[in-house]
C-alpha positions in Angstrom: 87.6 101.6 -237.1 89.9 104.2 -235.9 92.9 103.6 -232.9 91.6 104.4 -230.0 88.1 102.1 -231.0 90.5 99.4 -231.9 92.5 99.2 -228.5 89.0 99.6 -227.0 87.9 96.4 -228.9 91.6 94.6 -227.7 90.8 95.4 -224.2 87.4 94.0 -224.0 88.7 90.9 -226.2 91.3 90.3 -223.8 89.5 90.7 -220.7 87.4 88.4 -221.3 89.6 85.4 -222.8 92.5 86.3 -220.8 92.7 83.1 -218.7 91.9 81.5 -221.5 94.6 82.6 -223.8 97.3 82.5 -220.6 96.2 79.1 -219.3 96.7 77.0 -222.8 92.7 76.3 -222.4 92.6 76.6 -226.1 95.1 73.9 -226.7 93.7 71.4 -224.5 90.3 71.3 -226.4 89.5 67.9 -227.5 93.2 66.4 -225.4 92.9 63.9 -222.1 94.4 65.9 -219.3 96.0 64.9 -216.4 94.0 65.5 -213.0 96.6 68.9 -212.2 95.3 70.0 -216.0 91.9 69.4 -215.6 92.3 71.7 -212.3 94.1 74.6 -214.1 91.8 74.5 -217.3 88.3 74.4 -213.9 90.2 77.7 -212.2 90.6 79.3 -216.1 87.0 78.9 -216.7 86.6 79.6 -213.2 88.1 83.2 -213.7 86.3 83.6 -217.2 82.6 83.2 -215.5 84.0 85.5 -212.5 84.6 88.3 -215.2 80.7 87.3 -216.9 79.5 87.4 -213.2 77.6 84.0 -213.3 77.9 80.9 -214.9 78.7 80.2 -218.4 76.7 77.5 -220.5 78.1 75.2 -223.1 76.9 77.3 -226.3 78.7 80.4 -224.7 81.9 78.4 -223.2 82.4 77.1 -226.8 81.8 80.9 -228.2 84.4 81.9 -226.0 87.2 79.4 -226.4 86.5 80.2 -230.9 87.5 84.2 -229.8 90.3 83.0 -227.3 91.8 80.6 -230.7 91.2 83.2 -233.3 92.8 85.7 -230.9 95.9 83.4 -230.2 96.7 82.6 -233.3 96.7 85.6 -234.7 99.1 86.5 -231.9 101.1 83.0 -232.5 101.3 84.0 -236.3 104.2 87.1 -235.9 107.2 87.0 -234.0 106.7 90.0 -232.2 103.5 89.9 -230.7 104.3 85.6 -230.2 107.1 86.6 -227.6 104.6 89.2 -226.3 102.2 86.1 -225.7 105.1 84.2 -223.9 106.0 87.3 -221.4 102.1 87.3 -220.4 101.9 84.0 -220.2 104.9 83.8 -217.5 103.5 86.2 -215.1 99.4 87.1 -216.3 98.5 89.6 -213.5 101.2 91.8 -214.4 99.6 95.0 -215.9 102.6 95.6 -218.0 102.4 92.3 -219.5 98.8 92.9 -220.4 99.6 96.2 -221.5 101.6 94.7 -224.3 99.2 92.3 -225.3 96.8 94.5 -226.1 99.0 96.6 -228.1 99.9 93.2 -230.1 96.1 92.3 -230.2 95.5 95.9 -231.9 98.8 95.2 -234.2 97.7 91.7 -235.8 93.9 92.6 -236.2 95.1 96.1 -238.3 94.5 94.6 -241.4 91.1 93.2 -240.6 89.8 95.7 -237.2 86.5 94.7 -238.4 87.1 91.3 -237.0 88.4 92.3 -233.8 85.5 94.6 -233.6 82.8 92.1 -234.5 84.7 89.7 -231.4 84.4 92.6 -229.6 80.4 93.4 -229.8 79.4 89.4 -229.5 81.4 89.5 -226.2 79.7 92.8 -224.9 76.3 91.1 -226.3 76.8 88.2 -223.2 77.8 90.3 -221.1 77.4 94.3 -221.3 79.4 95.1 -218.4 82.2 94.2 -220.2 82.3 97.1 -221.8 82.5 99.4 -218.7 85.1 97.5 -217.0 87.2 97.5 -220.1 87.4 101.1 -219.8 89.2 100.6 -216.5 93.5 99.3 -216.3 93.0 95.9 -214.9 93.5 95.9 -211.2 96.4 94.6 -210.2 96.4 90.7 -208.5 96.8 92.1 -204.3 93.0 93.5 -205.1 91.5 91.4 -207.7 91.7 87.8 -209.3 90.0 88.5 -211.9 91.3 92.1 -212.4 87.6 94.2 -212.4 86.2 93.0 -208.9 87.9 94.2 -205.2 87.7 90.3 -205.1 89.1 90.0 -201.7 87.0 92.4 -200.3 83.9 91.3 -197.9 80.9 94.0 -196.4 78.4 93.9 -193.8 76.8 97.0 -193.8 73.9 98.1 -191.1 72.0 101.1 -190.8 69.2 101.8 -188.5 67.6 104.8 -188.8 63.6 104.0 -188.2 63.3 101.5 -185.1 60.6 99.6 -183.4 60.7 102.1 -180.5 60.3 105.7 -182.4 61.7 107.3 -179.7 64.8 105.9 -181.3 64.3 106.6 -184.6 66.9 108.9 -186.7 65.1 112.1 -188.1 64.6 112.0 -192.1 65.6 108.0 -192.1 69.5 108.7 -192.5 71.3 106.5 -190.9 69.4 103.5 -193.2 70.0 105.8 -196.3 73.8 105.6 -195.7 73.5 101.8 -195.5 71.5 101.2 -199.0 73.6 104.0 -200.6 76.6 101.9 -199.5 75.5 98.9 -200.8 74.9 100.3 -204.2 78.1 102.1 -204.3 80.6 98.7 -203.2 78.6 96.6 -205.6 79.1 98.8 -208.4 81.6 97.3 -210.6 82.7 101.4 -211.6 83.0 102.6 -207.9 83.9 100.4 -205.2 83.6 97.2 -207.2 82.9 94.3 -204.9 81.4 91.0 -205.9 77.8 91.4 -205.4 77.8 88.5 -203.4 80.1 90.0 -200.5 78.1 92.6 -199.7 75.3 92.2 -197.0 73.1 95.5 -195.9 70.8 94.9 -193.1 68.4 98.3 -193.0 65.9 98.9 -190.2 63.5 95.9 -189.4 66.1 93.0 -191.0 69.1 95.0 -188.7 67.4 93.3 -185.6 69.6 91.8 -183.1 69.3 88.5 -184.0 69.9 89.1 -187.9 73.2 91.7 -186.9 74.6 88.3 -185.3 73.8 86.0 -187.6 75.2 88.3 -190.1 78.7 88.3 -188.1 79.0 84.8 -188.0 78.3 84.5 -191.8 80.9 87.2 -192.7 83.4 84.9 -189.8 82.8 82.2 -191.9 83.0 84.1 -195.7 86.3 86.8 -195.3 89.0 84.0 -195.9 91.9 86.1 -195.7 90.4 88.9 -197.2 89.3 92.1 -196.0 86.5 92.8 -193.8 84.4 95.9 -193.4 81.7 96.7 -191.1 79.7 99.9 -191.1 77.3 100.5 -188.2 75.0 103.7 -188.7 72.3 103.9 -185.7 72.3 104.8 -182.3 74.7 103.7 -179.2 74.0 104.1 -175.4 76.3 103.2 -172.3 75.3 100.3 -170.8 77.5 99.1 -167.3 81.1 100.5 -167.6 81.0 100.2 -171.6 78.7 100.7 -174.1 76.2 99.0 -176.7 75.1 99.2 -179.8 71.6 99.4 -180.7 69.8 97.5 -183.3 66.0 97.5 -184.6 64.4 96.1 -182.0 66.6 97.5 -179.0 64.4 98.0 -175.8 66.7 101.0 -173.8 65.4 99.3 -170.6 66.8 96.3 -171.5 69.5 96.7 -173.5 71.9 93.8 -172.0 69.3 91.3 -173.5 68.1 93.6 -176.3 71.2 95.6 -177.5 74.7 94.7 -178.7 76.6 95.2 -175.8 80.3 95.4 -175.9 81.8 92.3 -174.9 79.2 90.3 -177.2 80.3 92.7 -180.4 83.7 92.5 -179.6 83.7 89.0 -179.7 81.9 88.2 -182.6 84.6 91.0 -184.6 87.3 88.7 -182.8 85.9 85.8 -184.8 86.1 88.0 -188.0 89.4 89.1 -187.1 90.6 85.6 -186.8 89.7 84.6 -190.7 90.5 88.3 -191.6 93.7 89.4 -193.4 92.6 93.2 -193.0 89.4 94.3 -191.1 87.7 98.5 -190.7 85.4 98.6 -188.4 83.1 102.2 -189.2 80.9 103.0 -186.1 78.1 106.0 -187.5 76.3 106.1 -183.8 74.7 109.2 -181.2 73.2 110.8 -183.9 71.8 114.3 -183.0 69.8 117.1 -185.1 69.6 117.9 -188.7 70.2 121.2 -190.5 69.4 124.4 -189.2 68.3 122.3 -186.1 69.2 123.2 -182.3 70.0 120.1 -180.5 68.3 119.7 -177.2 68.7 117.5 -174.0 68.3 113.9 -174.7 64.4 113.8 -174.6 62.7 111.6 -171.9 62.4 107.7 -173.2 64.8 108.6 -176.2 68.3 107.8 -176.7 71.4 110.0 -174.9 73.7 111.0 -177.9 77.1 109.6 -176.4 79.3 108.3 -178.5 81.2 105.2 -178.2 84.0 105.2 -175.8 87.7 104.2 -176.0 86.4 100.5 -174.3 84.5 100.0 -176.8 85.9 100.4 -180.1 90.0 99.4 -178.8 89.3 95.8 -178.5 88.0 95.4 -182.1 91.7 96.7 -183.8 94.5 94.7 -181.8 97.3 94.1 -184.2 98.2 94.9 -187.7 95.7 95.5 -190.6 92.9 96.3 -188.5 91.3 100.1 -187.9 88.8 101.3 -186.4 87.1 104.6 -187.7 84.1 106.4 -185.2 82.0 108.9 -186.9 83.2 111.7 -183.8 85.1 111.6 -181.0 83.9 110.4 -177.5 83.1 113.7 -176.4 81.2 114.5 -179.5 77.7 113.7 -181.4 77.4 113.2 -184.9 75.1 115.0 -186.8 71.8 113.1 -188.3 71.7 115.2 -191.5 74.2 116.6 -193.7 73.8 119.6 -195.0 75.4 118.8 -198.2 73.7 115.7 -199.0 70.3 116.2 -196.8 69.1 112.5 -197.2 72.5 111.1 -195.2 74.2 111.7 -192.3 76.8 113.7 -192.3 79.3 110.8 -192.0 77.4 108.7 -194.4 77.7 111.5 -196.8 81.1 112.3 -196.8 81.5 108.3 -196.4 79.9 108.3 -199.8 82.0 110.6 -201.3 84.8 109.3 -200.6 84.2 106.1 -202.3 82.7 107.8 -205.6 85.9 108.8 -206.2 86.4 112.2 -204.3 89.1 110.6 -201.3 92.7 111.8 -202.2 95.3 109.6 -204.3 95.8 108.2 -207.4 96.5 104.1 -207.0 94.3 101.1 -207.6 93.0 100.9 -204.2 91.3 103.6 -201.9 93.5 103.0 -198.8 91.5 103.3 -195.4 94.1 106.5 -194.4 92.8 108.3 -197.8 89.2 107.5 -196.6 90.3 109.1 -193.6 92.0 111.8 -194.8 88.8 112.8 -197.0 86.6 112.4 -194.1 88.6 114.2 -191.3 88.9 117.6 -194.0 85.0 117.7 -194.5 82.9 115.8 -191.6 83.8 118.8 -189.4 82.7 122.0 -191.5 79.4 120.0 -193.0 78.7 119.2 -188.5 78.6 123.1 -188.4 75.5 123.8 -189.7 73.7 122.0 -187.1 73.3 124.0 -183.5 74.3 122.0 -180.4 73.7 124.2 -177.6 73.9 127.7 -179.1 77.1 126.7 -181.5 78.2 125.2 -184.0 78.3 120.8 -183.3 81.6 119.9 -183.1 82.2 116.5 -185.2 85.8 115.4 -185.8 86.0 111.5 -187.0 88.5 109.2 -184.7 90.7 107.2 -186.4 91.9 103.9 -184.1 94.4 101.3 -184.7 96.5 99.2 -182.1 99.5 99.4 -185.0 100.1 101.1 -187.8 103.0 99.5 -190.2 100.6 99.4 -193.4 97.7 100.5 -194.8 94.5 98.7 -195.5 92.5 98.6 -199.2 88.8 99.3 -198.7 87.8 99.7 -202.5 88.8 100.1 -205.5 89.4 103.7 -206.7 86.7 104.3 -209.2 87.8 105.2 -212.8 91.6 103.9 -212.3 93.5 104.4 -215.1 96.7 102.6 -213.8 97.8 105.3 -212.2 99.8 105.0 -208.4 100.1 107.6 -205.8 103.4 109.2 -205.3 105.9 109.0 -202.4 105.0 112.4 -200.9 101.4 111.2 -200.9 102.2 107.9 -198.9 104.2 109.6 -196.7 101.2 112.6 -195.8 99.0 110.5 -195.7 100.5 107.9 -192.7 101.7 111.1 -191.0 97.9 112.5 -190.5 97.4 109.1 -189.3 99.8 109.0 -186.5 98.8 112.2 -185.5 95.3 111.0 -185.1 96.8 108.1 -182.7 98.3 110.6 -181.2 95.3 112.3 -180.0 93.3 109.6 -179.8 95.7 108.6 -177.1 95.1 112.2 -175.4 98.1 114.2 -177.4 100.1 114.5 -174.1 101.1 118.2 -172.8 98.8 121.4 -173.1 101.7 122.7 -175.5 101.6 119.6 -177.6 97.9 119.5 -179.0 98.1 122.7 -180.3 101.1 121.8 -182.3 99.7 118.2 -183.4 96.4 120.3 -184.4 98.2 122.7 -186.7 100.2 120.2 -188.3 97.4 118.1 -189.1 95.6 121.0 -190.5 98.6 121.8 -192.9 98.8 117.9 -193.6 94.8 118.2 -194.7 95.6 121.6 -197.1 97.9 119.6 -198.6 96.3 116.2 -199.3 92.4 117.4 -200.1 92.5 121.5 -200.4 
């Protein structure tokens, strides 16, 4: 076995016995334990079955703890890689630490790599995804506690693009491809990486009204302190002084029994926000044409294109932590279909994008400004194909938050290699974002916008080309 397949073999070893080894489980086979052991030893195998993704039975817990004592005592037996064991030991979410290990790991089985190899391929054997999130730097502990999973991330994702009125329904299906595309993509353990089990996707028939609320209240009762994201693709309409959104079964001449008006969204996100430690609220509505098409006057019986307005989506971001992203401005439509990905909307796409790895930055976590960032450069020249009223539609995304002292994690950066973003990046990237409050809050004189315009164009050059 050359190197690189033996520090390919360490990695996957140690991901998966890594509690193990740093918890002492090993040592206290067979030994009484006091009730605060017995809890450390349940959270070690606890993070173990988190990495297999389900739950481990005795034959494989006892396979597990053999590799986690042949790989411990091969580290125990040289002084070296022993005093690496203790500096992992003290802190065992520190990538560094780990780092080390694995070099020790790949230093002790040297003499016998078949071994480590052999450990290696009965590990992948339970579970294969092992091997593909071994490829990956472990994620540090602010995303993950397990070090694969975006374990403190939580999704509700909704797309309506075919409804029970078709007057309502979005041309080609888009607005529910975005929402199983997304799905996919924050499940998968090489993109996004949630837990499968935080991420819900209600698409046309099961996003009725009553399952979009009942969905709320579950994700209320699930974030923890963890993030929350909600994605809304489908259509919106004023309704009163605000607006609502509209799910499956929306009936436009009832929509304050049938839609999601404001004040009822708003205060099932407020019951989110209250559990939440971050929330991003992404609103995809007034969906208009496709490509090539001309977009006409609302038709009669058929939904008016308005997006939502400033009443609407302010409420749901009211301190730190929490954004608010709209597919255009209030002024604007967004366009159905995207020209460069023809089965989405042209949010959804470039939403997409994003998280397959194509946002700008280099750290652990795609950051809800760098999902901005990626979306405010290429939303806008995808909109132009379509033709809203003899020109080009005009589709900028608005980005909202009531303060801005951090950023927010929405996934993990596919194919992380333990890389972070620089300074210069940090620093661009909360600059195009207080320029976006800044004209989200109407940019003040004539002679500013222009000025806050350019400079957010150079900002956009420099971050994504």
């Amino acid at each position: 076995m050359d190197q690189m397949t033996l520090a390919d073999a360490a990695r996957t070893v140690l991901l998966a016995v890594a509690p193990l080894i740093a918890g002492g489980a090993v040592t206290t086979t067979g030994v009484e334990l006091t009730d605060a052991a017995a809890e450390t030893l349940a959270r070690d195998w606890g993070a173990v079955e988190a990495r297999f993704r389900r739950e481990l039975d005795p034959a494989e817990r006892t396979a597990l703890a053999r590799a986690a004592g042949v790989v411990e005592a091969r580290l125990a037996g040289h002084a070296k890689s022993a005093r690496a064991l203790d500096y992992f030991r003290t802190d065992p979410q520190d990538v560094e630490a780990r780092h080390i290990v694995e070099g020790q790991i790949v230093e002790v089985f040297k003499p016998a790599p078949e071994e480590l190899s052999a450990l290696a391929r009965k590990l992948i054997a339970m579970q294969p995804s092992l091997r593909a999130d071994a490829g990956r730097s472990l994620l540090p502990p602010t995303l993950s506690n397990d070090g694969v999973r975006f374990s403190y991330g939580h999704a509700l994702i909704i797309g309506v693009g075919a409804y029970a009125n078709p007057k309502l329904s979005v041309a080609g299906d888009t607005a529910a491809n975005d929402a199983r595309a997304l799905g996919s993509l924050l499940r998968d353990s090489r993109f996004a990486a949630y837990p499968e089990d935080h991420v819900h996707v209600l698409v046309d028939a099961k996003a009725s009204r009553d399952h979009i609320l009942d969905a709320l209240e579950e994700l209320a009762h699930r974030v923890d302190g963890g993030t929350a994201l909600i994605y809304f693709a489908g259509h919106g309409e004023p309704l009163g002084d605000n607006y609502a959104l509209l799910p499956y079964d929306a009936d436009l001449h009832r929509l304050a029994e049938t839609a999601l008006p404001a004040e009822l969204f708003q205060r099932r996100v407020a019951k989110i926000r209250e559990r939440a430690g971050n929330l991003v609220v992404l609103l995809n509505c007034c969906h208009a044409g496709g490509i090539g098409d001309e977009v006409l006057e609302p038709s009669a019986g058929g939904p008016s294109g308005i997006a939502p307005p400033p009443a609407f989506y302010r409420p749901l971001a009211v301190k730190s932590g929490q954004v608010v992203i709209s597919a255009s401005r209030p002024n604007q439509r967004a366009g159905a279909r995207s020209y460069r990905d023809p089965q989405h909307t042209v949010f959804g796409a470039h939403l997409i994008e994003a998280l397959s790895g194509q946002a700008p930055g280099a750290g652990a976590g795609l950051s809800v400004l760098e999902l901005f960032a990626h979306l405010c450069a290429c939303v806008p020249a995808d909109a132009q194909h379509i033709v809203d009223h003899w020109q080009s539609l005009a589709q900028e995304p608005l980005l909202y938050a009531a303060q801005l002292d951090g950023d927010v994690t929405v996934a993990v950066r596919p194919g992380w290699r333990g890389d972070s973003s620089s300074h210069d990046h940090d620093q661009q990237v909360r600059r195009l974002a207080v320029l976006e409050l800044q004209l989200e809050a109407g940019g003040g004189s004539e002679t500013v916008v222009p000025a806050l315009l350019a400079e957010r164009e150079r900002l956009l050059r420099a971050l994504v080309g």
